[in-house]
mmCIF file as Biopython writes it, N, C-alpha, C and O atoms, coordinates in Angstrom:
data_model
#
loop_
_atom_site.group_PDB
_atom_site.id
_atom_site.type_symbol
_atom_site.label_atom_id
_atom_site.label_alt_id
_atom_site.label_comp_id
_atom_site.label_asym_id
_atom_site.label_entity_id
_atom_site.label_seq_id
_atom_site.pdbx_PDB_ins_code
_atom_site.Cartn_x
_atom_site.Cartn_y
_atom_site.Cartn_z
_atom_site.occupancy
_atom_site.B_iso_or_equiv
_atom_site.auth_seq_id
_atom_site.auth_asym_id
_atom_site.pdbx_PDB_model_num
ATOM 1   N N  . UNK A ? 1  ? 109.185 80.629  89.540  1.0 0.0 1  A 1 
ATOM 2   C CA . UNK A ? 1  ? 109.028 81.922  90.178  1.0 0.0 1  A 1 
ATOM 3   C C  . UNK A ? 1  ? 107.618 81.990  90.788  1.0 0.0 1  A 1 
ATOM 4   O O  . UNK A ? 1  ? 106.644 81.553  90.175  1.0 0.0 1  A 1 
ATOM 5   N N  . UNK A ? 2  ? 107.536 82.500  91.904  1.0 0.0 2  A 1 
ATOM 6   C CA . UNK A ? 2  ? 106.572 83.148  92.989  1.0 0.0 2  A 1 
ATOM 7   C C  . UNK A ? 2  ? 105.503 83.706  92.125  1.0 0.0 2  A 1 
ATOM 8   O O  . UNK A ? 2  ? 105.974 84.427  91.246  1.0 0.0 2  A 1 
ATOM 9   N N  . UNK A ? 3  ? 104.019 83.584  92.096  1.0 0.0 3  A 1 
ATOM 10  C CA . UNK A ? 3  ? 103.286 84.794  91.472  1.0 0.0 3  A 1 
ATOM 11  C C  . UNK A ? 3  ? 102.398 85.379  92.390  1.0 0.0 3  A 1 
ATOM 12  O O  . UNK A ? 3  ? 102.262 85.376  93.614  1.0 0.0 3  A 1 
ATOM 13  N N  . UNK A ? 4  ? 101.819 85.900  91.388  1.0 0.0 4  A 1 
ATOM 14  C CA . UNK A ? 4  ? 100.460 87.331  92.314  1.0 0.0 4  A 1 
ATOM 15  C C  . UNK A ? 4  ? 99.677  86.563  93.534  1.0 0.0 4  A 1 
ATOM 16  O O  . UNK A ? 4  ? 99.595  86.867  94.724  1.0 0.0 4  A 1 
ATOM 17  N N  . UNK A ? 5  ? 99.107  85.406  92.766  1.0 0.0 5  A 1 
ATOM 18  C CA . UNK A ? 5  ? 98.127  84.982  93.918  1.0 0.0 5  A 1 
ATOM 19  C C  . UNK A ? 5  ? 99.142  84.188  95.262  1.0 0.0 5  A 1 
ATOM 20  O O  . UNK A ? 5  ? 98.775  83.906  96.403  1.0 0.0 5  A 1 
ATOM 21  N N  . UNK A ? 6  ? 99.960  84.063  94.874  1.0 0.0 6  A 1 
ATOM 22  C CA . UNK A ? 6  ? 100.422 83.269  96.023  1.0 0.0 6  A 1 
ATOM 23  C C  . UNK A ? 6  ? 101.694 84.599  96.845  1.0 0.0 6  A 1 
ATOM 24  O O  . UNK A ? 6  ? 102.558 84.226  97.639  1.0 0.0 6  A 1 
ATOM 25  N N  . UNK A ? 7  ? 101.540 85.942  96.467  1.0 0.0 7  A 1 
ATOM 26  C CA . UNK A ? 7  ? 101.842 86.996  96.882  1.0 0.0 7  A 1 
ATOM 27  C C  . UNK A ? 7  ? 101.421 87.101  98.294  1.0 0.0 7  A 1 
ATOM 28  O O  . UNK A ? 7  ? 101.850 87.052  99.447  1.0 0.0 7  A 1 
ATOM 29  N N  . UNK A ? 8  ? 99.761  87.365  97.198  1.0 0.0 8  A 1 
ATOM 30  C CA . UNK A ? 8  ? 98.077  87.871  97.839  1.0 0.0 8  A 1 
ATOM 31  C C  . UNK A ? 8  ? 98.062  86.753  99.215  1.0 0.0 8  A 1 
ATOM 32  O O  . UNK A ? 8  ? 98.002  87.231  100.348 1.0 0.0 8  A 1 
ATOM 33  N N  . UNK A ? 9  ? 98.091  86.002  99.113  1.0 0.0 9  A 1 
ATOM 34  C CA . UNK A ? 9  ? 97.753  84.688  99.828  1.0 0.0 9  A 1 
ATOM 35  C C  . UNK A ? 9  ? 98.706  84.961  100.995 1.0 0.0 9  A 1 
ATOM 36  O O  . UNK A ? 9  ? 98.140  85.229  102.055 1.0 0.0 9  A 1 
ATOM 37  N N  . UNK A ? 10 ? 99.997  84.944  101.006 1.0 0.0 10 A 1 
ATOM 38  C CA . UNK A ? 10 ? 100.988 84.962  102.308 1.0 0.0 10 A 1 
ATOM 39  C C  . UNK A ? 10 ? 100.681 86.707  102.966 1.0 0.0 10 A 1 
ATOM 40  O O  . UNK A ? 10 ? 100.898 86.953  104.153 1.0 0.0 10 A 1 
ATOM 41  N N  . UNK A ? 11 ? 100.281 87.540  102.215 1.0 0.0 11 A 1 
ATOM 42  C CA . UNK A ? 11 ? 100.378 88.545  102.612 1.0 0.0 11 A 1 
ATOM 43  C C  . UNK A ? 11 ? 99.223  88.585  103.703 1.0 0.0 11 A 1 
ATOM 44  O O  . UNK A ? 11 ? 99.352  89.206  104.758 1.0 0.0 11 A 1 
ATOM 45  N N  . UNK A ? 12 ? 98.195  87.940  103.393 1.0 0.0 12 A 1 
ATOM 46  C CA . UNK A ? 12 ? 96.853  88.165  103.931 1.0 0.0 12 A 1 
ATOM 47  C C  . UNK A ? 12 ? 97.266  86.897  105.543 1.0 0.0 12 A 1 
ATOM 48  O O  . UNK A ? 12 ? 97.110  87.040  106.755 1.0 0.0 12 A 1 
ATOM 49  N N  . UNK A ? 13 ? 97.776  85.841  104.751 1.0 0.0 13 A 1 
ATOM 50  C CA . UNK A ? 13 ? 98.216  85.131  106.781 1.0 0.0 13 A 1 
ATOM 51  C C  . UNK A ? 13 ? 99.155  85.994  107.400 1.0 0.0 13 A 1 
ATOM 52  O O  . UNK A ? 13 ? 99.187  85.912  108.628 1.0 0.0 13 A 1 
ATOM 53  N N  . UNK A ? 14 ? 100.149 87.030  106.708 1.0 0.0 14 A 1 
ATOM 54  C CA . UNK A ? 14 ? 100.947 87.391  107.891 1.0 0.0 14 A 1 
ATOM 55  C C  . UNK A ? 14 ? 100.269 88.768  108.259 1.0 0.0 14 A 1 
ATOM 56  O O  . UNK A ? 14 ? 100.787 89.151  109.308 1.0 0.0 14 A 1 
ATOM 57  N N  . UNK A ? 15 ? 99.266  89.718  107.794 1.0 0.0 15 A 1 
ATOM 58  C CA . UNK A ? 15 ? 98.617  90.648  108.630 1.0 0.0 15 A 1 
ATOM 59  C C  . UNK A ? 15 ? 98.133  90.253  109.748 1.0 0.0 15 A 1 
ATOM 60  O O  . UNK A ? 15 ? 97.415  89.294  110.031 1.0 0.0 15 A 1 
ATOM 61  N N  . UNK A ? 16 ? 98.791  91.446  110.634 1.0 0.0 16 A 1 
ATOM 62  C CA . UNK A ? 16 ? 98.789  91.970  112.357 1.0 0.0 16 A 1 
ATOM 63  C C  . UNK A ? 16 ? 99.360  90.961  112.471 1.0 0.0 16 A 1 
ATOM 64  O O  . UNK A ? 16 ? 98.796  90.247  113.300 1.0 0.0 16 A 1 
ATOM 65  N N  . UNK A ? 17 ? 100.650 90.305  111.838 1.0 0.0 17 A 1 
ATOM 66  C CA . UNK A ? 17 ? 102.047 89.721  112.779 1.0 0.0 17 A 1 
ATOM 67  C C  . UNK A ? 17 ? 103.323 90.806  112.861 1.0 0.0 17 A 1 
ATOM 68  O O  . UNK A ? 17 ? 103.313 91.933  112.365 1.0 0.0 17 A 1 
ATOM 69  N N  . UNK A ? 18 ? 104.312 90.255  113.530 1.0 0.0 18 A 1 
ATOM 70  C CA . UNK A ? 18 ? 105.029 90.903  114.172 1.0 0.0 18 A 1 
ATOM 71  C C  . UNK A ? 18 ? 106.027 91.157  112.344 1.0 0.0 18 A 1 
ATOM 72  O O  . UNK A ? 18 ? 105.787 90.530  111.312 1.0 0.0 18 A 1 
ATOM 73  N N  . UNK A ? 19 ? 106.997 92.157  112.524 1.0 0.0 19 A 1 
ATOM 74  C CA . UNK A ? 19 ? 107.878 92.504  111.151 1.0 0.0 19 A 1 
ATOM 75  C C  . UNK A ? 19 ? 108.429 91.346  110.550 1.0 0.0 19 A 1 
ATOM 76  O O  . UNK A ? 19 ? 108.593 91.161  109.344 1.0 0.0 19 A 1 
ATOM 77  N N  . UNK A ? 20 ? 108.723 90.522  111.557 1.0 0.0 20 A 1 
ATOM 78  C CA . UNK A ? 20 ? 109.877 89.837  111.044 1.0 0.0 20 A 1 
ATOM 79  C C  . UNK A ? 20 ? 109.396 88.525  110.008 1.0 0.0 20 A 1 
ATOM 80  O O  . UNK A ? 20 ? 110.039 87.853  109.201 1.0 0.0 20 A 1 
ATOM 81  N N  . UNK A ? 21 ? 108.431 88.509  110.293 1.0 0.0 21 A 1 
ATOM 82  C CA . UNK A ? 21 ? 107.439 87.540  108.976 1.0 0.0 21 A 1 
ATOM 83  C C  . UNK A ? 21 ? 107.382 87.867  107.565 1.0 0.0 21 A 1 
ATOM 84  O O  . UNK A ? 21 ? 107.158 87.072  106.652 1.0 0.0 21 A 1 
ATOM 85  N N  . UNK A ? 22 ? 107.687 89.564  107.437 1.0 0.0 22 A 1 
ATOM 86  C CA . UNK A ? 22 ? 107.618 89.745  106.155 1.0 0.0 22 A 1 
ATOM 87  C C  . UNK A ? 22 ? 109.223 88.994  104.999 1.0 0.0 22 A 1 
ATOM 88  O O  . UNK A ? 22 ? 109.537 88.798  103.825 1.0 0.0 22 A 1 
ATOM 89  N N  . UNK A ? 23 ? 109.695 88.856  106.270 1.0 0.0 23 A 1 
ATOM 90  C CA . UNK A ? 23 ? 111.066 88.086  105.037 1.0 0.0 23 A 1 
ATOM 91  C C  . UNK A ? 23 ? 110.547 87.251  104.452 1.0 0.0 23 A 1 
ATOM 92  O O  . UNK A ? 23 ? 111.347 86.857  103.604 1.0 0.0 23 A 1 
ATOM 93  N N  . UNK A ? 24 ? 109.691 86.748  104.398 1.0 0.0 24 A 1 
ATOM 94  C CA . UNK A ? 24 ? 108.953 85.305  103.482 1.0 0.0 24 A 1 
ATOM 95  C C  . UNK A ? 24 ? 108.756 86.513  102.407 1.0 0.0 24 A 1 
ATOM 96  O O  . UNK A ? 24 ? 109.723 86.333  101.666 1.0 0.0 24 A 1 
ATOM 97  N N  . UNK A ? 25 ? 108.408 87.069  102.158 1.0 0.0 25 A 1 
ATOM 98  C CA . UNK A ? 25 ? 108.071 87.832  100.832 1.0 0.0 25 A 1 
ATOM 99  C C  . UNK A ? 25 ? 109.248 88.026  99.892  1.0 0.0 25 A 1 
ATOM 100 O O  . UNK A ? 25 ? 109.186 88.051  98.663  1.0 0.0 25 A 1 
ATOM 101 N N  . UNK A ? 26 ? 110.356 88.162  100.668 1.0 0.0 26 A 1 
ATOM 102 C CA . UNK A ? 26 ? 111.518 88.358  99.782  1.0 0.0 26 A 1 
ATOM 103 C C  . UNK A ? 26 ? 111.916 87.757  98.499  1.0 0.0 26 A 1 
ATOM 104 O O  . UNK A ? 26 ? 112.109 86.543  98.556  1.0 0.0 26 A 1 
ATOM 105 N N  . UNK A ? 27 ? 112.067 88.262  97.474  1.0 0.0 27 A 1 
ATOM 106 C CA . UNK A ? 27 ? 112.749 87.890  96.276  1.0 0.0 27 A 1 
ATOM 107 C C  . UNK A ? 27 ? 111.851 87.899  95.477  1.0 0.0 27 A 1 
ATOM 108 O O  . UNK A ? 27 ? 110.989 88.650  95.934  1.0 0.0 27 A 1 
ATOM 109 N N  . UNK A ? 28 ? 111.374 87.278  94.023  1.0 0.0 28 A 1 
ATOM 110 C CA . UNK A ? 28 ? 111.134 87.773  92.989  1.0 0.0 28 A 1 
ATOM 111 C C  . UNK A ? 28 ? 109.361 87.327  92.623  1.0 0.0 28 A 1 
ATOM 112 O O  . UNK A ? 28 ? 109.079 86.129  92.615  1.0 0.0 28 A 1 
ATOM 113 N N  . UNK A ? 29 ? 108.575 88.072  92.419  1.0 0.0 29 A 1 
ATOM 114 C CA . UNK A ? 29 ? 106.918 87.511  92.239  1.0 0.0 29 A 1 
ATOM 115 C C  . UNK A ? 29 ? 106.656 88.192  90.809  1.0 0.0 29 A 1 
ATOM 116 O O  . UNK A ? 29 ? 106.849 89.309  90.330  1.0 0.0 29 A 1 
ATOM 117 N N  . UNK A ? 30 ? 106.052 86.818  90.304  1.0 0.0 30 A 1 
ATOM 118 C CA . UNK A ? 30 ? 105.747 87.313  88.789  1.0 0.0 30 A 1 
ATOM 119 C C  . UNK A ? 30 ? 103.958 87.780  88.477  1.0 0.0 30 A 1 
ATOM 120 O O  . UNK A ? 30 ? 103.002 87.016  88.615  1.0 0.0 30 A 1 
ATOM 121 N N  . UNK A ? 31 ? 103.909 89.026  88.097  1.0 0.0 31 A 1 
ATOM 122 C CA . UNK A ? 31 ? 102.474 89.504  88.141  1.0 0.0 31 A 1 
ATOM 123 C C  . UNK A ? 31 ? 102.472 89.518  86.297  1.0 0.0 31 A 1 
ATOM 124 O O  . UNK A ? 31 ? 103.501 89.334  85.648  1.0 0.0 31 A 1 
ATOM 125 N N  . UNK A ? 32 ? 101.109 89.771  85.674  1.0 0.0 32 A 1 
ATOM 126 C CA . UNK A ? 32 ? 101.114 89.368  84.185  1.0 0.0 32 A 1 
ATOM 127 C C  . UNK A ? 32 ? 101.629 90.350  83.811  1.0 0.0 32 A 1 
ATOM 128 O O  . UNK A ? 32 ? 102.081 89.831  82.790  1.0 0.0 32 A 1 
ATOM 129 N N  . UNK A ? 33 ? 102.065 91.650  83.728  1.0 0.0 33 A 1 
ATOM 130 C CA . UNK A ? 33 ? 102.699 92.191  83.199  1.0 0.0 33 A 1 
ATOM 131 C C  . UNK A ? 33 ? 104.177 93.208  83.856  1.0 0.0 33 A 1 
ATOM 132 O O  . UNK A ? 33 ? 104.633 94.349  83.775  1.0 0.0 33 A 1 
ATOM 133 N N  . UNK A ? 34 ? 104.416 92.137  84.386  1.0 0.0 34 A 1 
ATOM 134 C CA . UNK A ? 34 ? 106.415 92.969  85.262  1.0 0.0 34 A 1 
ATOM 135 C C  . UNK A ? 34 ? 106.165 91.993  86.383  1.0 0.0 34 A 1 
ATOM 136 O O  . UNK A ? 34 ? 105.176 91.442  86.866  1.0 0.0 34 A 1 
ATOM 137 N N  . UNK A ? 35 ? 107.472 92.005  86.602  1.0 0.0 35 A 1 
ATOM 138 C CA . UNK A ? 35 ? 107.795 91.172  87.895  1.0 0.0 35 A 1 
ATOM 139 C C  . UNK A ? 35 ? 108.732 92.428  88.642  1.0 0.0 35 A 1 
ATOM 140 O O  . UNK A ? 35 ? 109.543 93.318  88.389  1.0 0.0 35 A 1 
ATOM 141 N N  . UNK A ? 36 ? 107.670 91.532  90.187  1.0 0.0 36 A 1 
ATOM 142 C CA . UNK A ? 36 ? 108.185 92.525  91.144  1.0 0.0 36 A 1 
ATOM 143 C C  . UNK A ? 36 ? 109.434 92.076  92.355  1.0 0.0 36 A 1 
ATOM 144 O O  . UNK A ? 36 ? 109.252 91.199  93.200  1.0 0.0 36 A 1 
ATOM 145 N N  . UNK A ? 37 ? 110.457 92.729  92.241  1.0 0.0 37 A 1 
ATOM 146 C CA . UNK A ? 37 ? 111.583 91.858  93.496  1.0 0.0 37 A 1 
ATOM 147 C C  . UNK A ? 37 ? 111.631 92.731  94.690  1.0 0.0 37 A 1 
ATOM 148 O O  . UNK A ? 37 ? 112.073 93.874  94.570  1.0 0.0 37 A 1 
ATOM 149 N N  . UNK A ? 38 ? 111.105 92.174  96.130  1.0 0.0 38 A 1 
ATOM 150 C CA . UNK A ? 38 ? 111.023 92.435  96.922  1.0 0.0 38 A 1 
ATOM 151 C C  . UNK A ? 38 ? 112.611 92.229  97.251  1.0 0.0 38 A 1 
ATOM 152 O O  . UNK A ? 38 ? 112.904 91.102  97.653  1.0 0.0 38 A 1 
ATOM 153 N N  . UNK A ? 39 ? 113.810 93.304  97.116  1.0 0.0 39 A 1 
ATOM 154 C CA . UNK A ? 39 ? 115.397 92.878  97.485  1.0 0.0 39 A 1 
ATOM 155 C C  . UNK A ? 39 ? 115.404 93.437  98.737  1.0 0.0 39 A 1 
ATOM 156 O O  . UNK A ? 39 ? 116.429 94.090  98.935  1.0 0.0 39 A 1 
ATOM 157 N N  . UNK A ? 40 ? 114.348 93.409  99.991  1.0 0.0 40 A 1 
ATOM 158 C CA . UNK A ? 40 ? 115.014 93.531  101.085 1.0 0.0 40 A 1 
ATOM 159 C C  . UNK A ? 40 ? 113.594 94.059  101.843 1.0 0.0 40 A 1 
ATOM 160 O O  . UNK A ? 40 ? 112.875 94.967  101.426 1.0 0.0 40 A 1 
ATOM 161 N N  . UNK A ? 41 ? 113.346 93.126  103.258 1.0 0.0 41 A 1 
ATOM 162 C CA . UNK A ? 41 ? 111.612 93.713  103.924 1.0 0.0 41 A 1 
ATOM 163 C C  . UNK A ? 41 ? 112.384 93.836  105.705 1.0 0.0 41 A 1 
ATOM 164 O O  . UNK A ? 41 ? 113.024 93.078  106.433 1.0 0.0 41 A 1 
ATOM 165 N N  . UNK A ? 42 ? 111.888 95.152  105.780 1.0 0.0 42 A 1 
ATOM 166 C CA . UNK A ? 42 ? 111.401 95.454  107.041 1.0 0.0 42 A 1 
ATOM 167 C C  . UNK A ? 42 ? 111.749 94.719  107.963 1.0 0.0 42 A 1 
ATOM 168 O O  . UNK A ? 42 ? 110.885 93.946  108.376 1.0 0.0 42 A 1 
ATOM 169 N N  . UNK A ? 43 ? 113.143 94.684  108.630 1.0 0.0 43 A 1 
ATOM 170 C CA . UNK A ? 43 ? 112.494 93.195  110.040 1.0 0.0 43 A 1 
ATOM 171 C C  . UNK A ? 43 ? 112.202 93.638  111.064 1.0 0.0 43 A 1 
ATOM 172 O O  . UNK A ? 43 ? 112.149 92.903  112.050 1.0 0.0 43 A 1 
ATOM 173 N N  . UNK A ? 44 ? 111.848 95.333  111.162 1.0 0.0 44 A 1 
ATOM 174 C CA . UNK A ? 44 ? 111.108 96.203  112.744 1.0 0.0 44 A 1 
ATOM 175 C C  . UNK A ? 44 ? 110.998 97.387  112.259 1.0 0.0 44 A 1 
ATOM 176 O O  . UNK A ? 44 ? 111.092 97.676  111.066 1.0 0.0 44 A 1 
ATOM 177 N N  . UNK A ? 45 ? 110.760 98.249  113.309 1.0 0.0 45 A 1 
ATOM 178 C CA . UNK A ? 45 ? 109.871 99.209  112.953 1.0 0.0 45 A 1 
ATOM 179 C C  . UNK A ? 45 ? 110.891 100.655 113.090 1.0 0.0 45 A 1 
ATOM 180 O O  . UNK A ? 45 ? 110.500 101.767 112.733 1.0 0.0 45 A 1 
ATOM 181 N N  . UNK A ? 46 ? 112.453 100.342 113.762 1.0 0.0 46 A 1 
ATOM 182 C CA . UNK A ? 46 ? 113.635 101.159 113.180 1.0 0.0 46 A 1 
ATOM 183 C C  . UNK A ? 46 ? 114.390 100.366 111.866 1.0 0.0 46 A 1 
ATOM 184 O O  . UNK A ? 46 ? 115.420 100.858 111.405 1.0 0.0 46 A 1 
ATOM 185 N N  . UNK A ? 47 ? 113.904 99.296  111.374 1.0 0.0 47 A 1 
ATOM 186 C CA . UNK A ? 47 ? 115.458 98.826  110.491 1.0 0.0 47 A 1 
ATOM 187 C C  . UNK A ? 47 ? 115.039 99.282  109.201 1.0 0.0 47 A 1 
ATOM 188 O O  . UNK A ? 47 ? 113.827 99.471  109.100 1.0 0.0 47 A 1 
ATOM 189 N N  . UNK A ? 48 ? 115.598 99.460  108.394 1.0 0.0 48 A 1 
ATOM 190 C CA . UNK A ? 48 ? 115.902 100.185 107.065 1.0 0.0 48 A 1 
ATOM 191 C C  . UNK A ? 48 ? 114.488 99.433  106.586 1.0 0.0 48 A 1 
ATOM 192 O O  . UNK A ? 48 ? 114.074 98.294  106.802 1.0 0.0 48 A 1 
ATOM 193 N N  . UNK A ? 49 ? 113.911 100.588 105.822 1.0 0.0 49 A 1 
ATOM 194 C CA . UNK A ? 49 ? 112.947 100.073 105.005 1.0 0.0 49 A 1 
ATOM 195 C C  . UNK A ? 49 ? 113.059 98.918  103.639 1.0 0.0 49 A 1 
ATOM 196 O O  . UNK A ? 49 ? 114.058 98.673  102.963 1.0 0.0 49 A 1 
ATOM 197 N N  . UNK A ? 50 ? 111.780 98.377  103.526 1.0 0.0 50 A 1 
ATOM 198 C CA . UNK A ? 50 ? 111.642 97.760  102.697 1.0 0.0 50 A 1 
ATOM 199 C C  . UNK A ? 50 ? 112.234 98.366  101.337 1.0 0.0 50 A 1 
ATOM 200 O O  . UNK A ? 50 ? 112.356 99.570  101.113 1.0 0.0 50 A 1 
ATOM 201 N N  . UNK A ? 51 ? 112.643 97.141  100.316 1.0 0.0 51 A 1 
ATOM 202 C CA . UNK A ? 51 ? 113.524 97.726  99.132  1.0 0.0 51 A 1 
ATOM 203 C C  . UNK A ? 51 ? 112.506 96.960  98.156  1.0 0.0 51 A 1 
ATOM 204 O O  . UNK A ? 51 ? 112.248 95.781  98.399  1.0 0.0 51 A 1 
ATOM 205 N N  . UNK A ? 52 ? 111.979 97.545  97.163  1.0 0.0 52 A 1 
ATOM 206 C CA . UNK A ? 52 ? 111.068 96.633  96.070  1.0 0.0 52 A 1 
ATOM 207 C C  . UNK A ? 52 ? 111.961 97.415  94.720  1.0 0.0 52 A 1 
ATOM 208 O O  . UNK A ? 52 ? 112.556 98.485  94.850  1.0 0.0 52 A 1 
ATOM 209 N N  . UNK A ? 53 ? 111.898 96.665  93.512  1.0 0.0 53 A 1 
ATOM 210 C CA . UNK A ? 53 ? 112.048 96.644  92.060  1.0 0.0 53 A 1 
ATOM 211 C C  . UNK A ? 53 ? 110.860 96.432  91.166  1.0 0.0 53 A 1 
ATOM 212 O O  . UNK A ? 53 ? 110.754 95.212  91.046  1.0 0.0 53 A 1 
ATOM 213 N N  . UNK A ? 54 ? 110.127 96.900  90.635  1.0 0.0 54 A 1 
ATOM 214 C CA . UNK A ? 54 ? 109.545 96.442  89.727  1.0 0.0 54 A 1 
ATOM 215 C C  . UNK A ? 54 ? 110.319 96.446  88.105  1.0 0.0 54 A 1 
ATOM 216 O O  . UNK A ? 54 ? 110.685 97.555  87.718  1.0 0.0 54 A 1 
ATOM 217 N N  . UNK A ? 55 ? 110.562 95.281  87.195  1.0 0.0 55 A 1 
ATOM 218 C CA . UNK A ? 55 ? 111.148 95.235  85.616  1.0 0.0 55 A 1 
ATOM 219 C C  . UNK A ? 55 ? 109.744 94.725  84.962  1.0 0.0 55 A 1 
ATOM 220 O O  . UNK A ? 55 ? 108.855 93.876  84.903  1.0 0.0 55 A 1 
ATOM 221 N N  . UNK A ? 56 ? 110.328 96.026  84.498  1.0 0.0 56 A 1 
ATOM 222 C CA . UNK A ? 56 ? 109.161 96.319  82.638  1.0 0.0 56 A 1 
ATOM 223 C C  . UNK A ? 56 ? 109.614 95.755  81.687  1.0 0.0 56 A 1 
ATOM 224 O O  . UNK A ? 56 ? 110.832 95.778  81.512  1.0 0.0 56 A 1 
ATOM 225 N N  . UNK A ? 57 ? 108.708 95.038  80.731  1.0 0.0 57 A 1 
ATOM 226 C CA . UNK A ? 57 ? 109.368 94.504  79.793  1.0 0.0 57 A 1 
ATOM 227 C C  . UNK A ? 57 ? 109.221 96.154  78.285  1.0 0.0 57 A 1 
ATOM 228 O O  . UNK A ? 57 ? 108.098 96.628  78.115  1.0 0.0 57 A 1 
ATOM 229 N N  . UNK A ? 58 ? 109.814 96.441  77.871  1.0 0.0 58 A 1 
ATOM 230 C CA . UNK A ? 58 ? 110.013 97.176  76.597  1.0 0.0 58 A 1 
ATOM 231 C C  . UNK A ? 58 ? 108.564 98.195  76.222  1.0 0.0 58 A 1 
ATOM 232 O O  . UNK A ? 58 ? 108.274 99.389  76.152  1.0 0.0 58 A 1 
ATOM 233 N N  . UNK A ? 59 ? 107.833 96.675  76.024  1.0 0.0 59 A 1 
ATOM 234 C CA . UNK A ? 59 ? 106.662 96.718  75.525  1.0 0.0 59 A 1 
ATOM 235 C C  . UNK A ? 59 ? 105.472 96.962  76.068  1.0 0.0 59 A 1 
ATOM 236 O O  . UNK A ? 59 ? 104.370 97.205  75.575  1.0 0.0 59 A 1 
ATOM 237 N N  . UNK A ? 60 ? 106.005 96.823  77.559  1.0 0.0 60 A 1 
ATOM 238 C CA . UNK A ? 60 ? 104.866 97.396  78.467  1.0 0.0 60 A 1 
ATOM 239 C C  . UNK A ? 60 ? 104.742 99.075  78.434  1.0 0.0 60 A 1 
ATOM 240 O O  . UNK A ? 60 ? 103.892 99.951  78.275  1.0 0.0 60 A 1 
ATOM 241 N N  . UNK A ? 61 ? 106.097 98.921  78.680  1.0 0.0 61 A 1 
ATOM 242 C CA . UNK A ? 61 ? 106.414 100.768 79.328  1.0 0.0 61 A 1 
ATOM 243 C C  . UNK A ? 61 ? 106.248 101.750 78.001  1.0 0.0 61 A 1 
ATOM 244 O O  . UNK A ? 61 ? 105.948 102.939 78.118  1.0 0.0 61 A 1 
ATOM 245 N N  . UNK A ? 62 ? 106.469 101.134 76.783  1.0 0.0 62 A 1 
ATOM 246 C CA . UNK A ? 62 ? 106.029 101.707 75.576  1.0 0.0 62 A 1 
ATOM 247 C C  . UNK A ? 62 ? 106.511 103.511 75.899  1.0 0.0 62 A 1 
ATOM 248 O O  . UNK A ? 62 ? 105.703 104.418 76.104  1.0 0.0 62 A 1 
ATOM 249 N N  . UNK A ? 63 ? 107.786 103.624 75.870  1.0 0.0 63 A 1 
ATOM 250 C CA . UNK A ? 63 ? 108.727 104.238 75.882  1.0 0.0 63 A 1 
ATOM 251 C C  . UNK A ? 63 ? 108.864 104.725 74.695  1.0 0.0 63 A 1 
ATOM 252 O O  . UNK A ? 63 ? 108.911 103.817 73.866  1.0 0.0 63 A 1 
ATOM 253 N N  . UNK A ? 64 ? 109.005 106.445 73.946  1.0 0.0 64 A 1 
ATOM 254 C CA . UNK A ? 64 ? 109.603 106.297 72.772  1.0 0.0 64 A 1 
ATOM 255 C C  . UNK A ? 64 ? 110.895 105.871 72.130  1.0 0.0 64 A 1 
ATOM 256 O O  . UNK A ? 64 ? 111.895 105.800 72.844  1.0 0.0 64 A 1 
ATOM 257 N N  . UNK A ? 65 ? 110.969 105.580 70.843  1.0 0.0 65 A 1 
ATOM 258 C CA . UNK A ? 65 ? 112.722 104.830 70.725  1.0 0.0 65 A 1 
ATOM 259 C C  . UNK A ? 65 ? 113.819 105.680 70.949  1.0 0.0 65 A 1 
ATOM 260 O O  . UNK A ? 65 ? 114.981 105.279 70.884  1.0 0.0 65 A 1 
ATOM 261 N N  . UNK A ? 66 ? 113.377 107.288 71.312  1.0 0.0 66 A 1 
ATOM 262 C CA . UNK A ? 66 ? 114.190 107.944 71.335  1.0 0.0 66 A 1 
ATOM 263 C C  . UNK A ? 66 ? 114.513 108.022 72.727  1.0 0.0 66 A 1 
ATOM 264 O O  . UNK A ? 66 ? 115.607 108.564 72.884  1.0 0.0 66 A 1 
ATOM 265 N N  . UNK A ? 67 ? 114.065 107.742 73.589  1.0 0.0 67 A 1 
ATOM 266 C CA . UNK A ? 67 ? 114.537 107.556 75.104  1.0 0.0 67 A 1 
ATOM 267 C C  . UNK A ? 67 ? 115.631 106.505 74.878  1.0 0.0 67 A 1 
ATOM 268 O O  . UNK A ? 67 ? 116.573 106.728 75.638  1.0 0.0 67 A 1 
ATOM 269 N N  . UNK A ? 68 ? 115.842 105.374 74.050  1.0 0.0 68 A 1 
ATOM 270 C CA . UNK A ? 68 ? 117.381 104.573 74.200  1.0 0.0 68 A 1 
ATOM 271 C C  . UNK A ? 68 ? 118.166 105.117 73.322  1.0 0.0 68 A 1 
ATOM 272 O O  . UNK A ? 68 ? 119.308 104.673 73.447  1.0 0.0 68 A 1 
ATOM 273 N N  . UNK A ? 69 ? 118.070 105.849 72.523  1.0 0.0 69 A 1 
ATOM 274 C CA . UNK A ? 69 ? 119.341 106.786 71.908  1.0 0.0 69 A 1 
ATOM 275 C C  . UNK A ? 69 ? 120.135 107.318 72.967  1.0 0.0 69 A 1 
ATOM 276 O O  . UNK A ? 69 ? 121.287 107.511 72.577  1.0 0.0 69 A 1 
ATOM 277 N N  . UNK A ? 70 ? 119.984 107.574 73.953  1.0 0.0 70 A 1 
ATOM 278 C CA . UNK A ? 70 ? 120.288 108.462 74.832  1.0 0.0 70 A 1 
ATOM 279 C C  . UNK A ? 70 ? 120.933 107.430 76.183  1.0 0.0 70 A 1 
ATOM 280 O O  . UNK A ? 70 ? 120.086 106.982 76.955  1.0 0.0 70 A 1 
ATOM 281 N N  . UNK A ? 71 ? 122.258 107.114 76.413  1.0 0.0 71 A 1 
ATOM 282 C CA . UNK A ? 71 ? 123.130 106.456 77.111  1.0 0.0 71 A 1 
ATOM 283 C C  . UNK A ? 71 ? 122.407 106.710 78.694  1.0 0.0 71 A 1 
ATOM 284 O O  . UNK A ? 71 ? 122.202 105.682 79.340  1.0 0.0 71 A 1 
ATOM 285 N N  . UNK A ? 72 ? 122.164 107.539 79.092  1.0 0.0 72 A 1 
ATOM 286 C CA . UNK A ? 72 ? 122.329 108.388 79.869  1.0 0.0 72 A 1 
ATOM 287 C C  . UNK A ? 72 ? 120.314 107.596 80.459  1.0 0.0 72 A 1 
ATOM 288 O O  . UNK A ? 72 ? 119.709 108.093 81.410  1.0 0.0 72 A 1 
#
């Protein structure tokens, strides 16, 4: 998997290029605490916006246990 610095790194060659460069970013970059999935970038300046995910692990988000009692 993809991480932070090599995020940082493509992000910084494709500033002031045209949209359609950002598809290289697509799919999953691991930062030290959650990984982030870029599921869908920009290819102009009408097409549907960018789609990002960030997943928490449990222990990050330090959630009380009573938030998973709850289905919902």
């Amino acid at each position: 998997m993809r991480d932070a610095s090599e995020l940082a790194t493509l992000l910084k060659q494709m500033d002031g290029r045209g949209y359609k460069v950002y598809k290289a970013i697509t799919g999953a970059w691991n930062f030290p605490d959650f990984t982030l999935h870029v599921d869908h970038a920009q290819g102009g300046p009408f097409a549907a916006p960018t789609r990002l995910r960030l997943l928490l692990s449990a222990d990050v988000v330090a959630l009380p246990e009573s938030v998973y009692r709850n289905p919902l």
